[in-house]
C-alpha positions as CSV (number, residue, x, y, z in Angstrom):
1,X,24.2,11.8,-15.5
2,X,25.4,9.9,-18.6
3,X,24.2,11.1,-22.1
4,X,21.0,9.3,-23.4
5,X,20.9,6.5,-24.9
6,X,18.1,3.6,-25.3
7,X,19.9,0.3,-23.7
8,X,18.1,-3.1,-24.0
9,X,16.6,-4.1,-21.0
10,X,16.5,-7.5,-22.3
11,X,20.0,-8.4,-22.3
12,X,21.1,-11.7,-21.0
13,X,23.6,-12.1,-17.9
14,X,23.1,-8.1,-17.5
15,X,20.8,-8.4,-15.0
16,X,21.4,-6.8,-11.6
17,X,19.7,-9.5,-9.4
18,X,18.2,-12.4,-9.5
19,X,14.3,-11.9,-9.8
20,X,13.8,-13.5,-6.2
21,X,16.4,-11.0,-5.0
22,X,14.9,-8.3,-6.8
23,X,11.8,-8.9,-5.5
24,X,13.1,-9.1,-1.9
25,X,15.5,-6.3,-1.9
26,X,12.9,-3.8,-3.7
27,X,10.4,-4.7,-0.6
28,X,13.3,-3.9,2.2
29,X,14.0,-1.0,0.0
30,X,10.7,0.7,-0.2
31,X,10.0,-0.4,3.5
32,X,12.9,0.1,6.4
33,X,13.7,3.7,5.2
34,X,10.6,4.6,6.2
35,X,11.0,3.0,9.3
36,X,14.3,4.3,9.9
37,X,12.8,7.9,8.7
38,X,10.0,7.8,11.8
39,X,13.2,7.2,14.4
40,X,15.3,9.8,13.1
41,X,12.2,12.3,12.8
42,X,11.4,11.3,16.9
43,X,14.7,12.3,18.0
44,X,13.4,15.9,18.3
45,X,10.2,15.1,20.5
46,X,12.7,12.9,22.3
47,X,14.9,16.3,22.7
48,X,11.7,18.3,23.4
49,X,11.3,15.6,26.7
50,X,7.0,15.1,24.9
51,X,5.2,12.5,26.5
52,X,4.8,9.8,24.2
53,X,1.1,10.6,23.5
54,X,2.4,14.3,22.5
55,X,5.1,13.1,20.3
56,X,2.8,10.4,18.5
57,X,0.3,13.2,18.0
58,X,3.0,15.6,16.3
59,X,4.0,12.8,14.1
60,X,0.5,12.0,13.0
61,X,-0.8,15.4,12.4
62,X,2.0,17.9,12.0
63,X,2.9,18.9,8.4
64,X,6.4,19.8,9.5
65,X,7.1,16.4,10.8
66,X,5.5,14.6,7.9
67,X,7.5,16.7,5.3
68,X,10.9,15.7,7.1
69,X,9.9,12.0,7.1
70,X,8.6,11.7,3.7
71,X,12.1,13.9,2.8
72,X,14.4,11.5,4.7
73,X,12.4,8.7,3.1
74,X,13.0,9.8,-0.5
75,X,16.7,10.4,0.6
76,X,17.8,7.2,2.1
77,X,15.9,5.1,-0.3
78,X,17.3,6.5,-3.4
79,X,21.1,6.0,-1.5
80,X,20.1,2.0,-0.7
81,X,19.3,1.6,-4.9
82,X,22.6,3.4,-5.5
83,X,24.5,1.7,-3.6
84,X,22.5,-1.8,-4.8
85,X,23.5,-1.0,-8.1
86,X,27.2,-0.3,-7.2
87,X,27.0,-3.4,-5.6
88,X,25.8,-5.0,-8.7
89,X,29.0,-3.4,-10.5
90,X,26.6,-1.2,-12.6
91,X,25.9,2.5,-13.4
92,X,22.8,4.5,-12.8
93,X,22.4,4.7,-16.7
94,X,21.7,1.1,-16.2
95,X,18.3,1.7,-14.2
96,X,17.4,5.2,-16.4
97,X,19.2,7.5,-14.7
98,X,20.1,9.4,-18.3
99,X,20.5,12.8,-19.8
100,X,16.6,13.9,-19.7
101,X,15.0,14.5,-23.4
102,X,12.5,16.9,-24.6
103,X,10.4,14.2,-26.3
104,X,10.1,12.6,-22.7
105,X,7.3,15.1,-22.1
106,X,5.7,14.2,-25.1
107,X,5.3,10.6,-23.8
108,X,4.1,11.2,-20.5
109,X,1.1,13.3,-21.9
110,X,0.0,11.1,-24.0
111,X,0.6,7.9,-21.6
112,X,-1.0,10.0,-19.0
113,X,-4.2,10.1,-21.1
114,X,-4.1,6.6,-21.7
115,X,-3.8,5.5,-18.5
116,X,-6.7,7.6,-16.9
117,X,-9.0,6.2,-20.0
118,X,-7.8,2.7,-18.8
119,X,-8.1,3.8,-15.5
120,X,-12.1,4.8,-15.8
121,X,-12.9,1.4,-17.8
122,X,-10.7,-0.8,-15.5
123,X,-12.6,0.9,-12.2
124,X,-16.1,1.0,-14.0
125,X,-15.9,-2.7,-14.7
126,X,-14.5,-3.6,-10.9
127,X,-17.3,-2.0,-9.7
128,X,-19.7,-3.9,-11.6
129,X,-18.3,-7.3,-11.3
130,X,-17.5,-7.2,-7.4
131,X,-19.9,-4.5,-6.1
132,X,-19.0,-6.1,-2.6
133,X,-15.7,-3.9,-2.6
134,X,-15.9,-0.2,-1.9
135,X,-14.5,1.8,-3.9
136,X,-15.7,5.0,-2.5
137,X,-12.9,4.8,0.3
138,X,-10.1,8.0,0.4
139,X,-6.5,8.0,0.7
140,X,-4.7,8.6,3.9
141,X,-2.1,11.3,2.1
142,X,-1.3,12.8,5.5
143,X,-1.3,16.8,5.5
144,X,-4.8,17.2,7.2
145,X,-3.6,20.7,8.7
146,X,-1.9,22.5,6.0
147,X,-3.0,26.0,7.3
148,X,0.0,28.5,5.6
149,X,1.6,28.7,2.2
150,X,4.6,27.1,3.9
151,X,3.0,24.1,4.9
152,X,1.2,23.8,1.4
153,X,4.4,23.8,-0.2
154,X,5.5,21.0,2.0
155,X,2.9,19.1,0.8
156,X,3.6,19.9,-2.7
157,X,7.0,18.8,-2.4
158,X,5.9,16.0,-0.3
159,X,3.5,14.4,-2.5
160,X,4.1,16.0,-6.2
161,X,7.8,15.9,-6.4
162,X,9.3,13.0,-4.2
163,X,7.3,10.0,-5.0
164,X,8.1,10.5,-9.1
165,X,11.6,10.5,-7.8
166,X,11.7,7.9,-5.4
167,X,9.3,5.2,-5.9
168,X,10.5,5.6,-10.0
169,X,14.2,4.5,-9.0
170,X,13.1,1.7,-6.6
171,X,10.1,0.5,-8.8
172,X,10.4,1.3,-12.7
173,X,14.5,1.7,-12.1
174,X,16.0,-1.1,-10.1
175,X,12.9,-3.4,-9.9
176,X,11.6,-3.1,-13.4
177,X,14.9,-3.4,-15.3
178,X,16.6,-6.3,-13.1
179,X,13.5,-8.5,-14.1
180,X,13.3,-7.4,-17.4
181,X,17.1,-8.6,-18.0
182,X,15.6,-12.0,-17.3
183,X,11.6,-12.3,-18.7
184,X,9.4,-11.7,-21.1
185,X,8.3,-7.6,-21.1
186,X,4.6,-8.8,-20.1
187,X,5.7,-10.8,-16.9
188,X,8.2,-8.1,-15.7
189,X,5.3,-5.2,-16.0
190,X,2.9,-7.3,-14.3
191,X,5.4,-8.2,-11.5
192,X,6.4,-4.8,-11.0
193,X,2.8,-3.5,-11.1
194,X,1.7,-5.8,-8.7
195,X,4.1,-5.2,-6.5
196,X,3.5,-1.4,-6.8
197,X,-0.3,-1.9,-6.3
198,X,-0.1,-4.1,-2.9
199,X,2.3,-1.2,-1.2
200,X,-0.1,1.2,-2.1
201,X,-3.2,-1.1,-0.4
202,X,-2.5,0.8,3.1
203,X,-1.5,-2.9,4.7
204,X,-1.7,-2.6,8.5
205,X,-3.4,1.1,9.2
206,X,-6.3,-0.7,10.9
207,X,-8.5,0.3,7.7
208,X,-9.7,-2.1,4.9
209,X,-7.4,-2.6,1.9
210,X,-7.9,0.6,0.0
211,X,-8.6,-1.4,-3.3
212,X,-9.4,1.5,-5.2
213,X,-6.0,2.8,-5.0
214,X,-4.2,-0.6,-5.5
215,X,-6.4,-0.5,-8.9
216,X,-4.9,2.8,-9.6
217,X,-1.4,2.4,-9.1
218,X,-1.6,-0.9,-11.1
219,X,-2.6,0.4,-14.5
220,X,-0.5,3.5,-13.7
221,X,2.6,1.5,-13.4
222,X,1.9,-0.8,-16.8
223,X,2.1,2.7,-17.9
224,X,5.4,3.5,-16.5
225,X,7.0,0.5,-16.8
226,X,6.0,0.8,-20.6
227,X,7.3,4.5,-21.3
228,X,10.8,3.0,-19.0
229,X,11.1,0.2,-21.5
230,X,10.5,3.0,-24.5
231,X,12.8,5.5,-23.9
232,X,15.4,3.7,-21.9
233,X,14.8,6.5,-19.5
234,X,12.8,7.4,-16.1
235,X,12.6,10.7,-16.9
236,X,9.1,9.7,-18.7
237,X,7.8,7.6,-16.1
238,X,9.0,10.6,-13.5
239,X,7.1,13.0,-16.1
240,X,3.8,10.9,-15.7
241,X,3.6,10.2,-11.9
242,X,4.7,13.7,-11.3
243,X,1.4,14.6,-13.6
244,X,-0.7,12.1,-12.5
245,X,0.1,13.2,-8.4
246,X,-0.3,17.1,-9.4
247,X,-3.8,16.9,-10.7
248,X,-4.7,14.8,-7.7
249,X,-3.2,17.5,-5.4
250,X,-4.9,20.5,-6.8
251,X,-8.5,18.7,-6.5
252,X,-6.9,17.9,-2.8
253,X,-5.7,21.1,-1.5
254,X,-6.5,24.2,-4.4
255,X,-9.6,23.4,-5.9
């Protein structure tokens, strides 16, 4: 990684995409390597000659299987932005992948506690104004059977490490700073966010839109998208997700 520095995000003609494309591509890029992850991951019930009831089941409810697809995901996603932004004839300095900083800590605490007071005001006046949507719903994180310390640190890896990584490049990284190049810092947070919310509304499990979530990741990304366009960096925004998933996972599986 290149030595730190604070680029301008706004800087005309050094965008990476168009915003349409950006748009576009950061959907395909979030979605099919998660597809392509599931296929891979079935090859071994495949092997194992499972029924098809058998290898849904291990898919569903095994932590190994799980951990390898969330792994793979993480993996061939950050590959498809790399390989976007070589496309695009730039560097990974260009999306924030820098030399990390000391102070980077520094502003994910303190966005972190922003963002949860925002968090608790935003949520409190939702529920209030549209008492109609529940709120009360839970995530579907996966790892329902974490029975050993193996299986809990698959989780941890899973759920506390990868996302930061991942979903930071694709979102905060190649989405955030292509349509900042082009618009006002406002519109490209809100796009971004927005776009971050809606993936995280659980579209097409058969449940209702998990609202309270979308709400979440929403004001957690202004938040990100803010500390990317401070310190020119992800390491921040990677800081603050990475904090922000933790505490949810020791409520989840320590507490």
């Amino acid at each position: 990684m290149e030595a730190a520095s604070k680029p301008s995000l706004k800087a005309k003609n050094n965008h990476l995409y168009k915003p349409v494309a950006t748009v576009l591509l950061t959907i395909a890029v979030f979605l099919v390597p998660q597809f392509i992850a599931v296929i891979l991951v079935s090859v071994y019930p495949s092997i194992k000659g499972w029924s098809e009831e058998q290898s849904i089941s291990w898919l569903s409810n095994s932590t190994t299987a799980q951990f390898l697809v969330r792994l793979l995901v993480a993996l061939i996603t950050i590959n498809a932005v790399l390989y976007l932004i070589k496309k695009a004839r730039a560097k990974p300095a260009r999306i924030g992948l820098v030399r990390p900083r000391l102070r980077d800590i520094g502003y994910a605490l303190v966005a972190y506690g922003l963002y949860f007071a925002t968090y608790i005001v935003l949520i409190s006046a939702t529920d209030k104004l549209f008492p109609s949507i529940n709120l009360n719903q839970e995530q579907d994180i996966g790892f329902d059977k974490v029975v050993s310390q193996l299986h809990l640190f698959m989780a941890f890896f899973s759920l506390v490490i990868l996302p930061p990584l991942w979903e930071e490049i694709v979102f905060r990284g190649f989405m955030f700073t292509s349509l900042r190049a082009k618009m006002r810092l406002r519109w490209a947070i809100i796009i971004t966010s927005i776009l971050f919310a809606v993936v995280h509304l659980q579209i097409g499990n058969g449940e209702p839109l998990l609202w309270v979530a979308a709400i979440d990741t929403f004001v957690l990304s202004c938040y990100l998208c803010y500390l990317r366009e401070k310190t020119g960096s992800l390491w921040a925004p990677m800081l603050l997700h990475a904090a922000k998933n933790s505490i949810a996972f020791y409520f989840l599986f320590i507490h």
